[in-house]
C-alpha positions in Angstrom: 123.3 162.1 94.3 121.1 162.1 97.9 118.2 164.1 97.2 117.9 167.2 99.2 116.3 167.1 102.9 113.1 169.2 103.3 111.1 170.2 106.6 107.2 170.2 106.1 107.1 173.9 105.8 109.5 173.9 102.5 107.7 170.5 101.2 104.5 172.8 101.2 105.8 175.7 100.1 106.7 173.7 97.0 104.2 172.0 96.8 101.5 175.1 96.1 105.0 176.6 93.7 104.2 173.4 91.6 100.7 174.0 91.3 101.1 177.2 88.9 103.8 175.1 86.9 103.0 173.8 83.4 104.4 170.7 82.6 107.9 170.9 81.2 109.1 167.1 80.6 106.8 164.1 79.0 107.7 160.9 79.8 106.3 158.6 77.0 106.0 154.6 77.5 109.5 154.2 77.2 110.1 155.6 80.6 113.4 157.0 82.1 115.3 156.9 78.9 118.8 158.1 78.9 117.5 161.0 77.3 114.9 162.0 79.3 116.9 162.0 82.7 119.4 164.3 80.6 117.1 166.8 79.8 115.5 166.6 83.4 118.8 167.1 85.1 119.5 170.4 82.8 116.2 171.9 83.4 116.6 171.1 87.3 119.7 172.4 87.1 118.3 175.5 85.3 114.9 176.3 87.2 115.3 173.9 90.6 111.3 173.1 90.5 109.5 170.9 87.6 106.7 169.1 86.8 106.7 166.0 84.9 103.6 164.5 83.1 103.9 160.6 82.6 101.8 158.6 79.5 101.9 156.1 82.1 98.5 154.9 83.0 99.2 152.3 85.7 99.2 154.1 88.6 102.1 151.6 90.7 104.9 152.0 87.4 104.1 155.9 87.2 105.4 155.5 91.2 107.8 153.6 90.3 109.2 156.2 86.8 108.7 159.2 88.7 110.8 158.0 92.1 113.4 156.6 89.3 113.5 159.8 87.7 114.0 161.8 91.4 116.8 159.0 92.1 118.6 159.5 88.7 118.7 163.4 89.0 119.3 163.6 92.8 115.9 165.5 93.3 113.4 165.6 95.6 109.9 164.1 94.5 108.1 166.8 96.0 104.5 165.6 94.9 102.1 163.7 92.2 98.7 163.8 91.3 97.8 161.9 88.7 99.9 161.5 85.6 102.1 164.2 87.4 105.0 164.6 89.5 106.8 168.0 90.7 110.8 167.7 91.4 112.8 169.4 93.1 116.7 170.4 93.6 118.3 173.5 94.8 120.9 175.0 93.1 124.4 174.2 93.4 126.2 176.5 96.1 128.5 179.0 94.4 131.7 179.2 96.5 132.6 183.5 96.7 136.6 182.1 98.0 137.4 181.3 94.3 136.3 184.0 92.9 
């Protein structure tokens, strides 16, 4: 999965969306568990924009987890502060000629 593209405009835009978000995934010290990706893909899926909150303290593998995490899901890491990261992916086009 490529993550999506995203001008400056949208990147920001997100960025301040983010801010009102409360976390909705916690990544313990086991990391990027099969698990974990699952139920980050489903809530992408679901709501497009969430933040994650790592136990992580070290500041280079919380890089590292949340960049994994975006990779796995096909998001876009759209920001972190801290122990936090916000992702984003749009919502799969619906295609109207099936219907």
């Amino acid at each position: 999965m490529n993550p999506p593209e995203l001008t400056g405009a949208e990147r920001r835009a997100l960025r301040a969306e983010g801010q009102l978000l409360v976390d909705r995934i916690q990544v313990g010290h086991h990391g990027a568990s099969d698990t974990v990706v699952k139920e980050l893909d489903g809530l992408l899926t679901r709501e497009q924009l969430v933040k994650v909150r790592a136990a992580e303290t070290d500041r280079r593998v919380r890089k590292a987890l949340f960049e994994q995490l975006a990779t796995a899901t096909g998001a876009a890491l759209i920001n972190t502060v801290g122990r936090t990261a916000v992702l984003f992916r749009p919502a799969p086009a619906v295609d109207e000629s099936s219907s």
